[in-house]
Short mmCIF file of the C-alpha atoms (twelve columns), coordinates in Angstrom:
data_MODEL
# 
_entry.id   MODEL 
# 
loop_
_atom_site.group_PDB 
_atom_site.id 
_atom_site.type_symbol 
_atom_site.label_atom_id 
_atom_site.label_alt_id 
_atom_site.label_comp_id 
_atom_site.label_asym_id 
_atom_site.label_seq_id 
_atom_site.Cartn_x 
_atom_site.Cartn_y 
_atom_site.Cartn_z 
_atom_site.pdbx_PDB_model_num 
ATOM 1   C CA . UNK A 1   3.936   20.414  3.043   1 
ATOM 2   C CA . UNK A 2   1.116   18.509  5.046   1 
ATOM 3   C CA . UNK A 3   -2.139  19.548  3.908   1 
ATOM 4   C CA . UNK A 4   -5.164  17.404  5.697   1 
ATOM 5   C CA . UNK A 5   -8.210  17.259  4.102   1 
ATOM 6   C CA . UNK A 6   -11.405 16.111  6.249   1 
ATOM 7   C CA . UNK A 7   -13.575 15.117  5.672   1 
ATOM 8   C CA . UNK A 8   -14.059 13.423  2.577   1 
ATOM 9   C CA . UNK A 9   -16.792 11.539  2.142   1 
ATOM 10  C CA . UNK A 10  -17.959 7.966   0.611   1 
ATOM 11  C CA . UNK A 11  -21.631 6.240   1.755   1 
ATOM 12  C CA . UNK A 12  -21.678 8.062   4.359   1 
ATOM 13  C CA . UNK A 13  -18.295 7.280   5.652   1 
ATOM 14  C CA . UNK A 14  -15.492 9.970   6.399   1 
ATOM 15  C CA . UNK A 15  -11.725 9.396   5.003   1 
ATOM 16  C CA . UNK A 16  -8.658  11.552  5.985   1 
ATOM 17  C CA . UNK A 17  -6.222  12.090  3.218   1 
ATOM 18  C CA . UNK A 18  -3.154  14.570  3.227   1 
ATOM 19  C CA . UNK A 19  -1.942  16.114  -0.284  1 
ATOM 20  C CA . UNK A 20  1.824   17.023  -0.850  1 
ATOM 21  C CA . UNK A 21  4.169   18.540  -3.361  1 
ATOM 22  C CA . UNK A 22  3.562   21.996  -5.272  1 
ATOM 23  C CA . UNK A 23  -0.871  22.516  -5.743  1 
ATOM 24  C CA . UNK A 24  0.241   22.675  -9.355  1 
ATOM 25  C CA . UNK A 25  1.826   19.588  -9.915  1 
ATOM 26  C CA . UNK A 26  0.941   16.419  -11.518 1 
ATOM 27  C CA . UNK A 27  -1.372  13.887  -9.417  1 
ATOM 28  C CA . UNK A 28  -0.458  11.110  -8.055  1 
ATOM 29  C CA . UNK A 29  -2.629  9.021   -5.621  1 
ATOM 30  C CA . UNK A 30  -0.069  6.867   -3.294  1 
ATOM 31  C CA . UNK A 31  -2.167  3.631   -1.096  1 
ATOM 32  C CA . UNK A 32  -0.320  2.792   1.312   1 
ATOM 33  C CA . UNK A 33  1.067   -0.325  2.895   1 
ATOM 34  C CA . UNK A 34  -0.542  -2.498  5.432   1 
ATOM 35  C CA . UNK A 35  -0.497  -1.591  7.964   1 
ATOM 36  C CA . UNK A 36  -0.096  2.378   6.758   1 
ATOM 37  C CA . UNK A 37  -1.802  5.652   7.150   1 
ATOM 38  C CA . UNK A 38  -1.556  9.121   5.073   1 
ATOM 39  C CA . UNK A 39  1.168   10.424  7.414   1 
ATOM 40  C CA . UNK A 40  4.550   9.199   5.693   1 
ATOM 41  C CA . UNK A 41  5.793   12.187  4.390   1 
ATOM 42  C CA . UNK A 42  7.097   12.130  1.252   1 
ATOM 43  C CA . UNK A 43  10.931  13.360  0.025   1 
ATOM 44  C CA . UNK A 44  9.680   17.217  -0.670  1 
ATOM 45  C CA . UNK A 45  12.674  17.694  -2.937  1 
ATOM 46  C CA . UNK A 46  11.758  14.649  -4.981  1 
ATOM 47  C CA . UNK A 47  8.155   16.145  -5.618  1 
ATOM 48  C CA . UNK A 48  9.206   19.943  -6.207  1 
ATOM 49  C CA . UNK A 49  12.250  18.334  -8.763  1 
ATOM 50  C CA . UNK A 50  9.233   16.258  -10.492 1 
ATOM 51  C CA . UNK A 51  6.658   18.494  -10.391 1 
ATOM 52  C CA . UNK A 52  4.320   16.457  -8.317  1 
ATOM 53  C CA . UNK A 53  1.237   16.437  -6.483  1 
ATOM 54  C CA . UNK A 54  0.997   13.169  -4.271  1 
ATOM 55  C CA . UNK A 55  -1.843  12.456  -1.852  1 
ATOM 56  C CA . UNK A 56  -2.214  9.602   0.059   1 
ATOM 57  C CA . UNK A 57  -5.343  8.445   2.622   1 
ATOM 58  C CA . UNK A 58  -6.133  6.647   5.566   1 
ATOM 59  C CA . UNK A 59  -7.930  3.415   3.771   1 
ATOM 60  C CA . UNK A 60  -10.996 2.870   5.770   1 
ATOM 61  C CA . UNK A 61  -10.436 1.653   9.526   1 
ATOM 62  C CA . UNK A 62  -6.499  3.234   10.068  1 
ATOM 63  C CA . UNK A 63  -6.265  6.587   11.480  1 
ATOM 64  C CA . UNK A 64  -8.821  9.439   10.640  1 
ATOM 65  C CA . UNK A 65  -11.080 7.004   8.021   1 
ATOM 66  C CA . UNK A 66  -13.804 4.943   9.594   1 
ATOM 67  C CA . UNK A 67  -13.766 1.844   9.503   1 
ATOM 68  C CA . UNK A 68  -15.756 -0.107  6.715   1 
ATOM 69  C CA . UNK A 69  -16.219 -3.617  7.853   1 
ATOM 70  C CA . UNK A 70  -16.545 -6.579  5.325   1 
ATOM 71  C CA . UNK A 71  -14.589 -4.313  2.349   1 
ATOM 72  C CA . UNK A 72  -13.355 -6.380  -0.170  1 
ATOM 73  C CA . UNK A 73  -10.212 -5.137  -2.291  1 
ATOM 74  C CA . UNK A 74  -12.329 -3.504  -5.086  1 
ATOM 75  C CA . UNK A 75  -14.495 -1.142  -3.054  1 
ATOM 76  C CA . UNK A 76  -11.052 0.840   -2.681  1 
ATOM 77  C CA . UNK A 77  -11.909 2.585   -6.048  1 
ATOM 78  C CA . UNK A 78  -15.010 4.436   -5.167  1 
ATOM 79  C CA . UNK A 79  -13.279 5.666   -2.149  1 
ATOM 80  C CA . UNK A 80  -10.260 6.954   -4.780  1 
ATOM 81  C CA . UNK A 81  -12.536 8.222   -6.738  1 
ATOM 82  C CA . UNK A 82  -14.013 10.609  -3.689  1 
ATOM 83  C CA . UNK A 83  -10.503 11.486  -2.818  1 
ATOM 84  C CA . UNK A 84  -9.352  12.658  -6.882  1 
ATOM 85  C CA . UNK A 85  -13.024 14.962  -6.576  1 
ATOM 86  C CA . UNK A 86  -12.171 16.225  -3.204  1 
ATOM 87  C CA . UNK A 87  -8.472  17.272  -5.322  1 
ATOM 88  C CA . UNK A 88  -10.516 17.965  -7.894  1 
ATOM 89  C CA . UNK A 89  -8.723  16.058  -10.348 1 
ATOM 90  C CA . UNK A 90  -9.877  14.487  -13.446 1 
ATOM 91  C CA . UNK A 91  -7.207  12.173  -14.126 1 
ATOM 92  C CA . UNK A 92  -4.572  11.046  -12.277 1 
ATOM 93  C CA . UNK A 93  -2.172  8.168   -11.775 1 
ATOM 94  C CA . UNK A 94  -1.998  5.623   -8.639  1 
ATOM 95  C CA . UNK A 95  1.221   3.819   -6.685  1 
ATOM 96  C CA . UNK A 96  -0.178  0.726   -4.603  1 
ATOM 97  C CA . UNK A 97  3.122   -0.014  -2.002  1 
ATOM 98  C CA . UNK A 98  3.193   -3.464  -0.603  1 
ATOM 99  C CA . UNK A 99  -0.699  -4.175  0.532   1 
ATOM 100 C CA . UNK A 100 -1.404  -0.907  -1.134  1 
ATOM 101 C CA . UNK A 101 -0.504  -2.446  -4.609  1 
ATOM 102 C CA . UNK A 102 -3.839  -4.384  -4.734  1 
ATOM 103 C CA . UNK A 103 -6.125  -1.445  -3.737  1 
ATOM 104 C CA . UNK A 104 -4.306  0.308   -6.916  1 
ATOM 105 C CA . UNK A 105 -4.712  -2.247  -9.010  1 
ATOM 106 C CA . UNK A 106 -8.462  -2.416  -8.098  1 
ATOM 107 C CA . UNK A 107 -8.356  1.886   -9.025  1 
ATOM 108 C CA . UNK A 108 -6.811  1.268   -12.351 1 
ATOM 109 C CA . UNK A 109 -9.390  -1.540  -13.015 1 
ATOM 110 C CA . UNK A 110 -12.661 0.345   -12.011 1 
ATOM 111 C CA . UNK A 111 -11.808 4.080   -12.936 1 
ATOM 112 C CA . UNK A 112 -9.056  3.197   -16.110 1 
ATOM 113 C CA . UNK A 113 -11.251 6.215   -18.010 1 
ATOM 114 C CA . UNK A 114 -9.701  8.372   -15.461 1 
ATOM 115 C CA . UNK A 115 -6.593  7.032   -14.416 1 
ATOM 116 C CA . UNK A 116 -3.121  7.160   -16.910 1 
ATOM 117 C CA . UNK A 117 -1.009  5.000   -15.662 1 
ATOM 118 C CA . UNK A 118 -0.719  1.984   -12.334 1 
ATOM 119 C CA . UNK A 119 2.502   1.373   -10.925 1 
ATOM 120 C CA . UNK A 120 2.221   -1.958  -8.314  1 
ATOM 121 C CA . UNK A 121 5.657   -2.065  -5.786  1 
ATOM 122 C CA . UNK A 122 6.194   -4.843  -3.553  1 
ATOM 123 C CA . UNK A 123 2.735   -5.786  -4.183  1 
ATOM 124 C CA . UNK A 124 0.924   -9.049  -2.781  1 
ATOM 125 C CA . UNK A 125 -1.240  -11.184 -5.218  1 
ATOM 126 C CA . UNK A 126 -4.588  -12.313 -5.452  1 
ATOM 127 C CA . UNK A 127 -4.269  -15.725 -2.937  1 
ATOM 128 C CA . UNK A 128 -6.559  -17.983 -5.106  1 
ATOM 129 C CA . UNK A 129 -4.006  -16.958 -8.315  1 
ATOM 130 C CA . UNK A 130 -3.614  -19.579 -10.375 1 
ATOM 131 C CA . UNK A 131 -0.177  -21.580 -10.517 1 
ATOM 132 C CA . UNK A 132 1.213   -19.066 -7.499  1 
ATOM 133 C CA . UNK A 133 2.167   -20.632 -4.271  1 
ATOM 134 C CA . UNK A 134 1.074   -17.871 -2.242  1 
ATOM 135 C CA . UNK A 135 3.167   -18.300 0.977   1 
ATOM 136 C CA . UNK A 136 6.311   -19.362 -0.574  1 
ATOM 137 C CA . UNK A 137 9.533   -17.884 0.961   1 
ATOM 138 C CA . UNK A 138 6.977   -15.769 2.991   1 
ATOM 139 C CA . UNK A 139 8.776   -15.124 6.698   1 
ATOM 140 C CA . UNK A 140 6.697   -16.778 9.506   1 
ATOM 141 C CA . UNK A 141 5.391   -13.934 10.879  1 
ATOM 142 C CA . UNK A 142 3.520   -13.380 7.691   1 
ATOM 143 C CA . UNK A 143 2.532   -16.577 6.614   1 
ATOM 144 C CA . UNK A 144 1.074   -16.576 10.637  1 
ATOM 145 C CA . UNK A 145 -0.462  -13.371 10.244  1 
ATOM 146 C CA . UNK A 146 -2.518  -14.907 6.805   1 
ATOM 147 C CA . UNK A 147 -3.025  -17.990 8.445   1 
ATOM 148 C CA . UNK A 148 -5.069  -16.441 11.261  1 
ATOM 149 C CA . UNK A 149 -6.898  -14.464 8.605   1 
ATOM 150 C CA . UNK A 150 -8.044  -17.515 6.596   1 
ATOM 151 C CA . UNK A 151 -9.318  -18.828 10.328  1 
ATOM 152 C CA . UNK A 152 -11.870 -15.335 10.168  1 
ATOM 153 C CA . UNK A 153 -12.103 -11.621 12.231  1 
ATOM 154 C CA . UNK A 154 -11.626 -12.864 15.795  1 
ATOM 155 C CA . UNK A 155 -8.878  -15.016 15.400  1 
ATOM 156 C CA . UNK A 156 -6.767  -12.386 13.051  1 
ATOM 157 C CA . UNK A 157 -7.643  -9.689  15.767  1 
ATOM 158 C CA . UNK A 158 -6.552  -11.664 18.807  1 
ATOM 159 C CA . UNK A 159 -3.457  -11.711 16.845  1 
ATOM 160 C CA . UNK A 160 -3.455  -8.023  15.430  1 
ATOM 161 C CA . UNK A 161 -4.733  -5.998  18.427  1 
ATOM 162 C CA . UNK A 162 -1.859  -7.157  20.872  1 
ATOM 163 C CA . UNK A 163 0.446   -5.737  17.943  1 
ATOM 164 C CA . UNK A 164 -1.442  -2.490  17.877  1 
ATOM 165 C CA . UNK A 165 -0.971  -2.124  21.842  1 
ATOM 166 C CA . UNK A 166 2.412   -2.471  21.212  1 
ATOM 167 C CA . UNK A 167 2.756   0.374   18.707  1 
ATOM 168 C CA . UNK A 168 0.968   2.570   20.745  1 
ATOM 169 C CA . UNK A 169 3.256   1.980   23.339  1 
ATOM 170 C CA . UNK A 170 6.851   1.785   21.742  1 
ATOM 171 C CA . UNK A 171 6.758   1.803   17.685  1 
ATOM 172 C CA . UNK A 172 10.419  1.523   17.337  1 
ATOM 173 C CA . UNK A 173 10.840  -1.352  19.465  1 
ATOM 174 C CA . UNK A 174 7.551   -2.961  17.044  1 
ATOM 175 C CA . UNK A 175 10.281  -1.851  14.101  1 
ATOM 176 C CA . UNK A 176 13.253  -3.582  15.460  1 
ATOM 177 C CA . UNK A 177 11.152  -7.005  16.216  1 
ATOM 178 C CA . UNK A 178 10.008  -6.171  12.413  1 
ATOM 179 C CA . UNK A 179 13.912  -5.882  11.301  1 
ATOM 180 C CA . UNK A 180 15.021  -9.224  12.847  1 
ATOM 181 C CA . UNK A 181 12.843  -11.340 10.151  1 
ATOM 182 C CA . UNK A 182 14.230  -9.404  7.744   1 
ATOM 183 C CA . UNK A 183 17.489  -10.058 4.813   1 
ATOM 184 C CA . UNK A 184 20.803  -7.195  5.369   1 
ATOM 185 C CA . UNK A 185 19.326  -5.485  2.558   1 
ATOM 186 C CA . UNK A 186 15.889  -4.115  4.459   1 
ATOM 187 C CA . UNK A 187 17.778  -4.020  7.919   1 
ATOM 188 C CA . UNK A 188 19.939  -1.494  6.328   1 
ATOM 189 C CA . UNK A 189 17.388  -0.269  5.009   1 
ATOM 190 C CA . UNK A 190 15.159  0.374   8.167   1 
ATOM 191 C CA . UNK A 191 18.537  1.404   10.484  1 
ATOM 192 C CA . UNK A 192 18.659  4.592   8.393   1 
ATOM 193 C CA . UNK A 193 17.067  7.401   10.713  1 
ATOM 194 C CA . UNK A 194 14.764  9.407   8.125   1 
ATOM 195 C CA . UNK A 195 13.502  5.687   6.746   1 
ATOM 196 C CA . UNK A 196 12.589  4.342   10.451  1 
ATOM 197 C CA . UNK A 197 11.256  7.570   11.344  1 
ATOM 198 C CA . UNK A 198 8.231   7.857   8.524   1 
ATOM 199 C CA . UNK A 199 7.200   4.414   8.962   1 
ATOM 200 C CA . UNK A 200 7.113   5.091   12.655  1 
ATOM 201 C CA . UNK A 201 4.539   7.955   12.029  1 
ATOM 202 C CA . UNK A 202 2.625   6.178   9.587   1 
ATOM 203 C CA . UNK A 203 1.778   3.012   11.750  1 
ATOM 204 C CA . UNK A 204 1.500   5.220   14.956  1 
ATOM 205 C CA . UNK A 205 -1.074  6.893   13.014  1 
ATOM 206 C CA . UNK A 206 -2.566  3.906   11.119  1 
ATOM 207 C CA . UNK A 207 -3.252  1.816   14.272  1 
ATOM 208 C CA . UNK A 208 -4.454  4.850   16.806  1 
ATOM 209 C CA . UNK A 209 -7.975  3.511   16.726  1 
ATOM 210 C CA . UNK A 210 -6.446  0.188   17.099  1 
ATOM 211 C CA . UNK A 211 -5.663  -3.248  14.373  1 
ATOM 212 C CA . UNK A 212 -9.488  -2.361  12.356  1 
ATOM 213 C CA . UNK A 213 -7.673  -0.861  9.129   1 
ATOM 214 C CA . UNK A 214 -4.995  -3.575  9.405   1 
ATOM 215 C CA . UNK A 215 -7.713  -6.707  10.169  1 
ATOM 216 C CA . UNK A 216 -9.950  -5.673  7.424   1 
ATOM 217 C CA . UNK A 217 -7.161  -5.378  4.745   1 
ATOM 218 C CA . UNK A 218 -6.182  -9.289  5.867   1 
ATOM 219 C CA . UNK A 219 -9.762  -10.528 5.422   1 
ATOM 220 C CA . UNK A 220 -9.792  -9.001  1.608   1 
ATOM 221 C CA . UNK A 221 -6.486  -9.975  0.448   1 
ATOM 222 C CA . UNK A 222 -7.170  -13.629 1.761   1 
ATOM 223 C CA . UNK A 223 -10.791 -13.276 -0.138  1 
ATOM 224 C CA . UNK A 224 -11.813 -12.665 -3.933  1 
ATOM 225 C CA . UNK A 225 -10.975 -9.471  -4.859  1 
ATOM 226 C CA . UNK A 226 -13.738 -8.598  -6.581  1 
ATOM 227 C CA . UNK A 227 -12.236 -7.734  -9.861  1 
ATOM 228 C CA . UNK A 228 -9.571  -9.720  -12.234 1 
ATOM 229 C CA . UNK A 229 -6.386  -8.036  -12.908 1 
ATOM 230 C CA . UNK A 230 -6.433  -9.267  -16.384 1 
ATOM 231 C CA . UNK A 231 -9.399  -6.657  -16.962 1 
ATOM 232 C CA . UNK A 232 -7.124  -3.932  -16.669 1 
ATOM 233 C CA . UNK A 233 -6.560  -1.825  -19.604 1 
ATOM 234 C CA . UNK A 234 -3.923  0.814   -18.458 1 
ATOM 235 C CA . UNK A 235 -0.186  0.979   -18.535 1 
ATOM 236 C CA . UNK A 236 0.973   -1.489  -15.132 1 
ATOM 237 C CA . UNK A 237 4.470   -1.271  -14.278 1 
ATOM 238 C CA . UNK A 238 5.081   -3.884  -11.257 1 
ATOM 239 C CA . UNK A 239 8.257   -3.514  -9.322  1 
ATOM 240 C CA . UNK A 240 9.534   -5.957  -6.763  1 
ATOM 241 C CA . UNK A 241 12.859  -5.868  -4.595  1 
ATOM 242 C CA . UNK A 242 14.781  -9.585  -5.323  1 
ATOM 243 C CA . UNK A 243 15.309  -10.493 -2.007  1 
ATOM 244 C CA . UNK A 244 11.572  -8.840  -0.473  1 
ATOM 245 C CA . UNK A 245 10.379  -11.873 1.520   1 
ATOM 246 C CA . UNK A 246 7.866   -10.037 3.139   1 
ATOM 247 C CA . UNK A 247 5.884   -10.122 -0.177  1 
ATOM 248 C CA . UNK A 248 8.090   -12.643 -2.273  1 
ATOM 249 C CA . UNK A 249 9.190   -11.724 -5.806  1 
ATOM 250 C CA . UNK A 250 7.245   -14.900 -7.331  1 
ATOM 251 C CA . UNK A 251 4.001   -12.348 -6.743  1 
ATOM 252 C CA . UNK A 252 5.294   -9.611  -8.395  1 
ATOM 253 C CA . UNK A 253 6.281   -12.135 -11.430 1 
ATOM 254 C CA . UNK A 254 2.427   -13.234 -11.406 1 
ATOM 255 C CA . UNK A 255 1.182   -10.321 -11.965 1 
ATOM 256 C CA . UNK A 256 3.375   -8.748  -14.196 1 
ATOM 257 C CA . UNK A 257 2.328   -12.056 -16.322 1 
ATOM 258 C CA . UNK A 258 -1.202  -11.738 -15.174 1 
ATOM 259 C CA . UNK A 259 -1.900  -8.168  -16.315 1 
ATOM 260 C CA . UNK A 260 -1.890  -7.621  -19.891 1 
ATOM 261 C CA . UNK A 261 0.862   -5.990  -21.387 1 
ATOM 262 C CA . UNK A 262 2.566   -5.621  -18.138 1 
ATOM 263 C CA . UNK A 263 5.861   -4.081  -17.244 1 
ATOM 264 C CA . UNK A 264 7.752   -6.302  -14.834 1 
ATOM 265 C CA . UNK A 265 11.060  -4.471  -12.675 1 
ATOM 266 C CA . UNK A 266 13.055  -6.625  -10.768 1 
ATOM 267 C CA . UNK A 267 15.498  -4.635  -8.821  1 
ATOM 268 C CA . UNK A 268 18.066  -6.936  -7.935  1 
ATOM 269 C CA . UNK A 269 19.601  -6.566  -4.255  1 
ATOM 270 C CA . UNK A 270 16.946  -4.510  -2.968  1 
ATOM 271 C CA . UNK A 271 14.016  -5.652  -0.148  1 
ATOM 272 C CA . UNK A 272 10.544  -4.766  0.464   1 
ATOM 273 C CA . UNK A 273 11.879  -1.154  2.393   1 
ATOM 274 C CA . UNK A 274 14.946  -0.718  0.426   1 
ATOM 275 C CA . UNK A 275 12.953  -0.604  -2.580  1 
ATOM 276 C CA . UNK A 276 11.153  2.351   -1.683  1 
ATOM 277 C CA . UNK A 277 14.569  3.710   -2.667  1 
ATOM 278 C CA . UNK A 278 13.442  3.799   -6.128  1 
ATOM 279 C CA . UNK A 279 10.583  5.762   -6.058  1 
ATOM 280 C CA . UNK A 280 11.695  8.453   -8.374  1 
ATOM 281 C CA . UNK A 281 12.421  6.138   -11.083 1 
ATOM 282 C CA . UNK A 282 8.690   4.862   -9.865  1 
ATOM 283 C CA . UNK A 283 7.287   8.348   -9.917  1 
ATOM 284 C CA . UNK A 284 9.131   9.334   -13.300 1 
ATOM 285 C CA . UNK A 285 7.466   6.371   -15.085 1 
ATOM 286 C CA . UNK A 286 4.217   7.414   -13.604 1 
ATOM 287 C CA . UNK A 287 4.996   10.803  -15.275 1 
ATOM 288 C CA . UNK A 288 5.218   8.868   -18.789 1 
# 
């Protein structure tokens, strides 16, 4: 089911990415969320019953990808463009989850000759967006975390590398301090075993060489992201969970304005995790 591939290389980088679903099947690159690695497995019964081929990677700093200091949100392209050639794919589609869902849109923007369709979940907007107030009904924890990114590296690591410790150490207890911030709908979500149990693996994974992934992803969402969204040209369908306030729903309505010709998905009841619930529908639409 798990198939690493290493390395992969971009400018003279290495990045770790793991492929799933039948060889055969149709691509789809998944970015993960922040923080996030490549190790979340997938539902294998949703992929075979689709016919899909998913791959997701290690964005540069978490797990097996080197770190890439000073990356803005557009450089993620070449480095999806390395990982489709590694898979040798031509085309392919891309899901952005949650801080993933910028990185995507930056893939759709840069490569939209080779990429069919963008599908944006729970995704965070561009901070300087016009008319958005970026932190509101953020929880505290988040609105602290991109406070201390706005105040630069060191004082978003002494924040972020205590955090990472504390992973490493006991990543369940890290997801139950998570869940207490959180609306019924996400605690629910995160109590069920299978759900608590990939993200465990991913951000054990994502912050083994400690918070660099997860420190570097804060510095680019809180900077220009070195594209506009209204550039891109291919199919965007942008799907938010109504009571998400880990990435409120007034983001997902910016951009689903914001990008042209847009498909906005409100799923009403659902949170940031809970959401994730929905990835077939996601992954069918992807399908066209």
């Amino acid at each position: 089911m798990d198939q690493t591939l290493l390395p992969v290389h971009v400018a003279g980088r290495q990045l770790a990415a793991a492929a799933y679903g039948p060889p055969d099947g149709t691509p789809i690159l998944f970015m993960h969320g922040t923080p996030g690695s490549r190790l979340q497995q997938p539902d294998p019964q949703v992929l075979d019953t689709l016919g899909i081929r998913l791959v997701r990677y290690d964005r540069p700093g978490y797990g097996a990808s080197t770190r890439d200091p000073g990356r803005r949100i557009v450089d993620a392209a070449a480095d999806a463009a390395a990982v489709a050639e590694a898979m040798a794919w031509n085309e392919f589609t891309v899901l952005g989850y949650s801080g993933g869902g910028p990185h995507a849109l930056a893939v759709a923007a840069q490569l939209g000759d080779r990429v069919k369709r963008c599908a944006a979940v729970a995704s965070i907007a561009p901070m300087d967006a016009v008319g958005l107030d970026f932190f509101a009904g953020m929880t505290e924890g988040n609105v602290e975390e991109f406070d201390a990114a706005l105040g630069g590296a060191e004082q978003l690591a002494a924040l972020l590398d205590p955090v990472a410790g504390a992973v490493a150490e006991d990543v369940f207890a890290f997801l139950a301090s998570l869940r207490a911030d959180l609306p019924d709908e996400d605690a629910a979500a995160l109590d069920r075993p299978e759900v608590a149990s990939a993200f465990a693996d991913s951000f054990v994974e994502a912050l083994r060489p400690g918070a660099g992934g997860w420190i570097d992803d804060d510095l680019a969402f809180c900077a220009p992201w070195g594209f506009d969204v209204d550039s891109i040209t291919v199919p965007v369908s942008v799907w938010q969970g109504s009571t998400d306030v880990l990435v409120p729903p007034s983001h997902a309505a910016w951009l689903a304005q914001a990008i042209p010709g847009a498909e906005g998905q409100l799923i009403v009841g659902s949170g940031h995790f809970g959401l994730l619930d929905r990835l077939p529908q996601i992954y069918t639409w992807l399908l066209g």
